[in-house]
C-alpha positions in Angstrom: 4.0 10.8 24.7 6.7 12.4 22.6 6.4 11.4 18.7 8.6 11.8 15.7 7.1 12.7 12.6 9.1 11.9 9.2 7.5 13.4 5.6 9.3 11.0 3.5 10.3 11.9 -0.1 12.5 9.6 -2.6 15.2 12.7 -2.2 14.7 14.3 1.4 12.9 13.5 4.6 11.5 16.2 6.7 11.6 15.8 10.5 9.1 17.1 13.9 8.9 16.2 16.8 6.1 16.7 19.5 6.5 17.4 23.2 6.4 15.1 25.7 2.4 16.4 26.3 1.3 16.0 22.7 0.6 19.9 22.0 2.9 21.6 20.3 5.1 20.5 17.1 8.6 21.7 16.0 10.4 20.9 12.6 13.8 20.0 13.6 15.8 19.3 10.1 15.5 17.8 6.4 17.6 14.7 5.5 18.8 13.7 2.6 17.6 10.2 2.2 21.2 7.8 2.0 18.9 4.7 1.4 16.7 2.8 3.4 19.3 0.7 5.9 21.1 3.9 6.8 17.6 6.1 7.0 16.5 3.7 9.6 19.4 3.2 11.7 19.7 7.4 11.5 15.8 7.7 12.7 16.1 5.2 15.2 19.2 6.9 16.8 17.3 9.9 16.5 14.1 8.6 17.9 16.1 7.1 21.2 18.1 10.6 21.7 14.4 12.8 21.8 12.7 9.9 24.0 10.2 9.4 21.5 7.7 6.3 22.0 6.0 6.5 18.9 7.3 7.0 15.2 4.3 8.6 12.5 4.8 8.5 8.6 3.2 10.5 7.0 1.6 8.2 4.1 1.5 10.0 0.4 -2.0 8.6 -0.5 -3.7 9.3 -3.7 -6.1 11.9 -4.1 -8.9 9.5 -4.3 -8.0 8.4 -1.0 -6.5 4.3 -2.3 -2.5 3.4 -1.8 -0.4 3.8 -4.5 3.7 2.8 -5.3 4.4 5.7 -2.7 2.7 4.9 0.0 4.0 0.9 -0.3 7.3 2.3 -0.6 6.3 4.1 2.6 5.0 1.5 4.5 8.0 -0.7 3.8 10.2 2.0 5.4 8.0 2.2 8.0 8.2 -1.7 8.9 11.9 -2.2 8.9 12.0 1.3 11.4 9.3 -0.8 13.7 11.8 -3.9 13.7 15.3 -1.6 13.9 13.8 0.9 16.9 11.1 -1.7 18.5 8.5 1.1 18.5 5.2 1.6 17.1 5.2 3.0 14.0 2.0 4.7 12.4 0.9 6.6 9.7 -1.1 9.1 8.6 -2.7 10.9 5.7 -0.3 13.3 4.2 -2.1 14.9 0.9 -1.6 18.2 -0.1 1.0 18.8 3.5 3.5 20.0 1.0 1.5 22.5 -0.4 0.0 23.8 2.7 3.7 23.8 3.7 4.5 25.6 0.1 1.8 28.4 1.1 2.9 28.9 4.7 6.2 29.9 3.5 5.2 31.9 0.4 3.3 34.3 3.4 6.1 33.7 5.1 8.1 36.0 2.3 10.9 33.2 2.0 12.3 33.4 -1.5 12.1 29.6 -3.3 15.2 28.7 -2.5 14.5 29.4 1.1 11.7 27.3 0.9 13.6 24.1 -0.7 15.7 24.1 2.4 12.8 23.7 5.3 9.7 22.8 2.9 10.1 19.1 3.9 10.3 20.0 8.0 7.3 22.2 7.8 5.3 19.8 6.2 6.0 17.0 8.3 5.1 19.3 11.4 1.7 20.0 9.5 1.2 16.2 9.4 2.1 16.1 13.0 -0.3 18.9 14.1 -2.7 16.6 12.8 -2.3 13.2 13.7 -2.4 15.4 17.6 -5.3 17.1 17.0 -7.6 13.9 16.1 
């Protein structure tokens, strides 16, 4: 089952995508968020154009592990993409993707403004890779 991934920020929204067998994970871009109505219609284009039958969020808990503002904000996205696309949506843990992402691309020798550009794709394949690997 091929699944979109989407690391939602209040600024940009990373995207990855899974094959159709669930192994591997590729970042595909970073949106700039235009506002809930038009995110949704965009990721549900998007989701029907890659075949995907499943949408994951990933949800920006706190560090104790309870939901904050962010992760409401998160889950309201995620039920007006369920209604607009018709597919399951689900979520999953997201702390500290960004700076695993952040570290990845430091080895990586990008230079911080490299980083800006494909920090949000990155981390939502690292959410990805681990929604597949439970």
């Amino acid at each position: 089952m091929r699944i979109l991934c989407l690391d939602i920020g209040d600024v940009r929204i990373g995207v990855a995508v899974s094959d159709p067998l669930g192994i591997s994970t590729n970042g595909i871009e970073t949106r700039l968020s235009k506002g809930a109505d038009a995110d949704a219609d965009y990721f549900t284009a998007l989701a029907s154009s890659l075949h995907a039958e499943k949408i994951l969020l990933g949800l920006p808990l706190n560090m104790d592990g309870t939901e904050g503002d962010r992760a409401e904000k998160v889950r309201a996205f995620g039920s007006l993409l369920s209604e607009r696309s018709g597919l399951l949506v689900d979520y999953e843990d997201e702390r500290l993707t960004t700076v695993e992402a952040e570290e990845i691309l430091i080895e990586a020798g990008l230079s911080r403004q490299e980083r800006r550009k494909v920090i949000d794709k990155v981390a939502a394949e690292i959410i990805l890779r681990s929604y597949l690997n439970k």
